[in-house]
ZAMARGU-4260 file (C-alpha; in steps of 0.2 Angstrom, whole numbers, plus 5000, padded with zeros to 4 digits):
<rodrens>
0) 5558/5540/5790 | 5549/5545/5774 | 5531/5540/5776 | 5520/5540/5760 | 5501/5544/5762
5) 5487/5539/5752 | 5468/5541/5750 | 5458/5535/5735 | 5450/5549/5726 | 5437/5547/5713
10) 5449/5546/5700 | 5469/5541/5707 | 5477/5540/5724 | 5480/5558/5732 | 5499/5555/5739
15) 5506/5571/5746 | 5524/5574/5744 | 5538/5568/5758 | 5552/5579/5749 | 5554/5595/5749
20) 5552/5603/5729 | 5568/5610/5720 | 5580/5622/5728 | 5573/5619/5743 | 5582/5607/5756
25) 5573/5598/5772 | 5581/5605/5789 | 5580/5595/5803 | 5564/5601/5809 | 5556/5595/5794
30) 5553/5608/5783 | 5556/5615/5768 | 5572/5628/5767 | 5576/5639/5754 | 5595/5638/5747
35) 5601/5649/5731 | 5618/5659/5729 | 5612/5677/5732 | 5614/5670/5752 | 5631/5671/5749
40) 5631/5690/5745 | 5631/5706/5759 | 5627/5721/5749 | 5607/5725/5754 | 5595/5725/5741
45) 5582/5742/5741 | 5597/5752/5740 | 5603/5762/5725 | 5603/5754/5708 | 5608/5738/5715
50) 5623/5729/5708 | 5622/5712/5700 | 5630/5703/5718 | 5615/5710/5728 | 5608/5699/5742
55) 5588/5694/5743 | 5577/5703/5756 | 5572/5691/5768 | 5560/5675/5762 | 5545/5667/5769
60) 5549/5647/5770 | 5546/5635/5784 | 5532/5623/5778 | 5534/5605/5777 | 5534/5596/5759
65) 5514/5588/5765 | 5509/5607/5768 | 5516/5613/5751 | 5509/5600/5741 | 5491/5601/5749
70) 5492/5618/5744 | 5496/5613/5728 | 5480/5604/5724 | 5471/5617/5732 | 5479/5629/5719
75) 5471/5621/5706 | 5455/5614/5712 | 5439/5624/5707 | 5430/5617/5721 | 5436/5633/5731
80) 5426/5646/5721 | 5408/5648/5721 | 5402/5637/5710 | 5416/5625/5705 | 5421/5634/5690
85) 5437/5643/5694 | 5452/5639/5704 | 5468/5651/5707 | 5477/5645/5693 | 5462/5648/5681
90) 5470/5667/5683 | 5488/5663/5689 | 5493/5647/5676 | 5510/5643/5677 | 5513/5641/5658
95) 5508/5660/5658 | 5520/5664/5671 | 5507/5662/5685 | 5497/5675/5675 | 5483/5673/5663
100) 5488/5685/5647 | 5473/5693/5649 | 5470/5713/5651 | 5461/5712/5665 | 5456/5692/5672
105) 5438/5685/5670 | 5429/5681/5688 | 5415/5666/5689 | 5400/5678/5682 | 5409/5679/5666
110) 5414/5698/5668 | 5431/5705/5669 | 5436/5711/5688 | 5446/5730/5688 | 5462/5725/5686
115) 5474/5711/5679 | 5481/5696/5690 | 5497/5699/5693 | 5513/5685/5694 | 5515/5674/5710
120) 5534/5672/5706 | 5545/5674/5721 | 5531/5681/5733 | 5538/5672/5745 | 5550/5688/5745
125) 5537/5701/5746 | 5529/5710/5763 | 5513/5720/5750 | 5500/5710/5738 | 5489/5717/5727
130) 5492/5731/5715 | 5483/5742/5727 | 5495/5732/5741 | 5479/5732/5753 | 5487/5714/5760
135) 5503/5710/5768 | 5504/5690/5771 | 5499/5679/5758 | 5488/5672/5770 | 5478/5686/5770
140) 5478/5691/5751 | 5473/5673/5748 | 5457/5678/5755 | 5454/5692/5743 | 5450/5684/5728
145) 5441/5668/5738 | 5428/5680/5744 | 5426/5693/5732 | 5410/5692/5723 | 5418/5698/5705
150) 5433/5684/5706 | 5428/5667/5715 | 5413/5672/5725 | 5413/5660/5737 | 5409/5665/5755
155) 5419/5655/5770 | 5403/5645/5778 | 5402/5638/5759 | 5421/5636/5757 | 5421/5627/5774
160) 5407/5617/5770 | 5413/5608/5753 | 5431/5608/5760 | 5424/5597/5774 | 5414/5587/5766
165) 5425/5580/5754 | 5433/5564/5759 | 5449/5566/5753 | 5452/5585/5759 | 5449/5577/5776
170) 5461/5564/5775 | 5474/5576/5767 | 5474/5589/5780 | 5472/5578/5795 | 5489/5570/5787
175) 5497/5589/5787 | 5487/5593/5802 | 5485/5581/5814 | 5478/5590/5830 | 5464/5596/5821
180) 5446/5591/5820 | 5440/5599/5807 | 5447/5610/5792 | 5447/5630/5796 | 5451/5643/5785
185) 5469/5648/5795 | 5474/5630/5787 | 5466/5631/5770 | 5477/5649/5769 | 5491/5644/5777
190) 5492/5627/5765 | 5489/5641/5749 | 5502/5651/5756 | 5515/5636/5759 | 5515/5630/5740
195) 5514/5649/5734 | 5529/5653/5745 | 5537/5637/5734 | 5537/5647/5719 | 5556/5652/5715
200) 5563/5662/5698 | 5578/5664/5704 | 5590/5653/5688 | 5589/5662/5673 | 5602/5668/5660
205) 5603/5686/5669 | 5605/5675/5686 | 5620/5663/5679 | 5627/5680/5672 | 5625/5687/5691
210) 5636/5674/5697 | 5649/5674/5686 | 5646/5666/5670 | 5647/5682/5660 | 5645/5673/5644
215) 5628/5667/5643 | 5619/5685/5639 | 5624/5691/5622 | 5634/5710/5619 | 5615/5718/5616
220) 5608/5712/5632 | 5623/5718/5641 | 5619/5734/5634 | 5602/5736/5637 | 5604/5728/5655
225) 5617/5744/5657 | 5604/5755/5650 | 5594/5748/5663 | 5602/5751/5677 | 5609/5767/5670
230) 5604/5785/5678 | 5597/5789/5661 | 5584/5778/5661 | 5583/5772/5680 | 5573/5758/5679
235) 5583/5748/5692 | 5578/5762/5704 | 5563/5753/5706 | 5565/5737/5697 | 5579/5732/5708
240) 5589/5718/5706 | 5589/5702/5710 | 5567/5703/5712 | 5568/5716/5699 | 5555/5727/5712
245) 5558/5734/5727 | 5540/5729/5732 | 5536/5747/5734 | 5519/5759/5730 | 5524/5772/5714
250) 5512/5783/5706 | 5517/5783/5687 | 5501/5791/5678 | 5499/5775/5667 | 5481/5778/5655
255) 5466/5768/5660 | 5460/5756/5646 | 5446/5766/5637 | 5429/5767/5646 | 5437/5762/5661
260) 5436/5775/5677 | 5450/5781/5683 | 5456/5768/5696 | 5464/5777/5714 | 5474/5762/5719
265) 5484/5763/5733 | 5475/5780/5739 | 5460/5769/5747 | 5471/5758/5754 | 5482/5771/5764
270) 5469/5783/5763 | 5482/5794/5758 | 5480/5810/5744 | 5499/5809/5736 | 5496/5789/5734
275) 5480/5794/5722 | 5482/5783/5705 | 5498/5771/5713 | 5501/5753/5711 | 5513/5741/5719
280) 5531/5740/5709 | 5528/5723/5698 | 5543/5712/5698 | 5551/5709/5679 | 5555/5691/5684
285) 5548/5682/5670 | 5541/5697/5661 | 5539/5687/5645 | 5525/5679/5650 | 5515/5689/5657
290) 5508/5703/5643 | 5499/5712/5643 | 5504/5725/5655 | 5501/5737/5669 | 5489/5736/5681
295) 5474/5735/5670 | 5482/5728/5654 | 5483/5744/5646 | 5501/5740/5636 | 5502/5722/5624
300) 5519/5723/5622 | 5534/5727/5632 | 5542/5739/5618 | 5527/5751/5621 | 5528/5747/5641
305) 5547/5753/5641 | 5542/5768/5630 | 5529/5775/5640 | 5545/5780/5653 | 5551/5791/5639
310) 5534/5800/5632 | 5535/5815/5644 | 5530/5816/5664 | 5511/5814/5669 | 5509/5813/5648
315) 5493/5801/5649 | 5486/5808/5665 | 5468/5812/5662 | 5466/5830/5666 | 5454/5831/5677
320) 5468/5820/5690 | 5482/5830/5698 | 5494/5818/5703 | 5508/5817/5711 | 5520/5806/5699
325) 5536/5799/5708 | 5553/5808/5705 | 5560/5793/5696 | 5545/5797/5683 | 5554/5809/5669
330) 5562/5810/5652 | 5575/5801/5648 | 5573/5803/5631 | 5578/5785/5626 | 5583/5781/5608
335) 5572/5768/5600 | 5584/5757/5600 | 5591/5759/5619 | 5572/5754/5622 | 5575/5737/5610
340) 5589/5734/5621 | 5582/5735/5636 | 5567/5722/5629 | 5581/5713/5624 | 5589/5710/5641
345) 5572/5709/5650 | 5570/5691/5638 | 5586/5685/5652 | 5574/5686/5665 | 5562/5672/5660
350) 5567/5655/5671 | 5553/5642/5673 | 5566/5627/5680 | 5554/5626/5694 | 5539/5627/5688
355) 5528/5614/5698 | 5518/5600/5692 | 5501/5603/5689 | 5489/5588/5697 | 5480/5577/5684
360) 5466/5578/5695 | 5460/5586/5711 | 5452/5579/5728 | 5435/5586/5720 | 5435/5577/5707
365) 5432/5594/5696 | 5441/5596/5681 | 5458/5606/5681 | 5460/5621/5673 | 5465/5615/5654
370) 5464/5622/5635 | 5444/5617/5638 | 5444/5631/5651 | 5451/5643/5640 | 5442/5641/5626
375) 5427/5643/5634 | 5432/5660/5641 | 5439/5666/5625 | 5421/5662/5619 | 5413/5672/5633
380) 5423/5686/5628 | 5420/5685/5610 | 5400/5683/5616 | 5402/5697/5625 | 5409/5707/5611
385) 5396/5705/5600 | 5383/5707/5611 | 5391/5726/5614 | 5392/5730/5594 | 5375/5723/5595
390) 5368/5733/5606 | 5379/5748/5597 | 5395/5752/5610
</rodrens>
């Protein structure tokens, strides 16, 4: 039996969900299971090219509709960063395809952090997070920007303080977890991790087209998806399809945004010489959304991101660096109009049926990220601008 639980916050009643959200189905157990139509299909992605009948790697599901929607409001509620001015979706807002168009996303000091924030599309699929893939459960790359100085700055004796001081919170989690006494950080991660893992691209046109209705994608985006996943270009060679990434570390020699230091990326994390200057392989799912591209924004448009492929091997590596570029980094010496098909067939990869709802209010009672939000970092950025050509840079 469905059982509906409220609290009264400062503003509405808190109910967390008894169903799970769309595409997923409740098993016995209680939880949340994932259903789509790649299931159906055998043939293993991470291989090759990848065909358009290629099966899903395995998926992290499991939670129960109570943990998914108390991570939800915990998504959005500021109340987890330092000073109650940032929440995860103040960098991963789903209208912006859980990014935040922004070169490089603006922590609670005002100033930008080193690198931009990429999509949380389908990570429920993926084993590495980050760009630099230092993490590899959500649980523990949820803790990154929590606890990093430059991004939320909150520290976990705070986070667990406000958390358990607030009324509501401990009504909802003593709801999704009843043998507890107080709220730790395992559950806090693990309720981000749940709604996170809720996030599924997996219904747009290049999706309907996969499983059989061919005629939803026009002739030019057939054409530039088979320029895609042609041996000319190879851009399916890592980009593989159905996630459109095969979650793997790539050195490609993409230019840092000027004045930037040269970022080593992966090479910290695997202490590793050859990974000097690698980033993890972003997925394409909703692509359209989330410019400007690249690790650190350095590309505003996806023409010029298609075109960097086709302007010579290692061309923007600083000279000082000595890199060692992946193989599938080489000429192929794409017309200008083989790149506009490829855009063009990258624009059937946008699908936001599932987007979730975002909360009117949170158990905090601190505002949710809104146009008010933005508009005051957009006049930080401008103040911060001016302040440089004032000060002559």
């Amino acid at each position: 039996m469905n059982v509906s639980f409220q609290v009264m916050g400062k503003k509405t009643d808190f109910i967390l969900k008894s169903d799970c959200p769309p595409s997923f189905e409740k098993s016995a157990d209680g939880t949340c299971r994932l259903v789509n139509l790649y299931q159906f299909y055998n043939s293993v992605q991470g291989r090759g090219v990848g065909g358009t009948q290629t099966a899903l790697p395995k998926h992290r599901d499991g939670f129960t509709p109570a943990e998914i929607d108390l991570g939800r409001y915990l998504f959005f509620d500021p109340l987890l960063s330092k000073d109650g001015s940032l929440s995860c979706a103040s960098c991963h807002q789903p209208d912006k395809g859980f990014s935040d168009q922004r070169d490089r996303s603006i922590g609670v000091s005002g100033e930008k952090v080193s690198r931009s924030a990429p999509t949380l599309w389908n990570v429920a699929f993926l084993d590495k997070f980050f760009w630099d893939a230092r993490a590899t459960t959500l649980e523990e790359q949820a803790i990154g920007p929590l606890f990093d100085p430059k991004e939320m700055g909150n520290n976990p004796a705070n986070l667990l303080q406000d958390i358990n001081a607030n009324r509501v919170y401990r009504a909802l989690f003593k709801r999704v977890y009843p043998q507890s006494t107080n709220i730790s950080l395992v559950q806090i991660t693990r309720a981000l991790s749940a709604f996170q893992s809720s996030l599924i691209s997996l219904n747009s046109r290049y999706d309907r087209y996969a499983h059989g209705a061919h005629h939803v994608l026009s002739d030019r985006e057939i054409a530039g998806m088979n320029v895609f996943r042609s041996f000319v270009a190879r851009c399916a060679e890592c980009h593989q399809p159905p996630l459109f990434t095969n979650n793997q570390v790539a050195v490609i020699g993409t230019p840092e945004p000027e004045g930037m230091p040269f970022d080593a990326g992966a090479e910290i994390t695997f202490n590793a010489k050859k990974l000097r200057g690698g980033f993890k392989v972003p997925t394409l799912r909703n692509i359209t959304k989330t410019a400007p591209y690249m690790h650190s924004g350095g590309f505003d448009n996806l023409f010029d991101s298609v075109e960097f492929y086709t302007k010579g091997r290692g061309h923007a590596v600083p000279e000082e660096e000595s890199l060692q570029l992946h193989w599938h980094i080489w000429e192929p010496n794409l017309t200008k109009e083989e790149i506009q098909l490829i855009v063009e067939f990258l624009g059937t990869l946008t699908d936001e049926s599932l987007s979730p709802a975002i909360p009117t209010s949170v158990p905090s009672g601190l505002p949710v990220v809104d146009q008010q939000y933005q508009q005051q970092l957009t006049m930080t950025e401008q103040n911060n601008k001016n302040s440089a050509i004032g000060n002559g840079e």
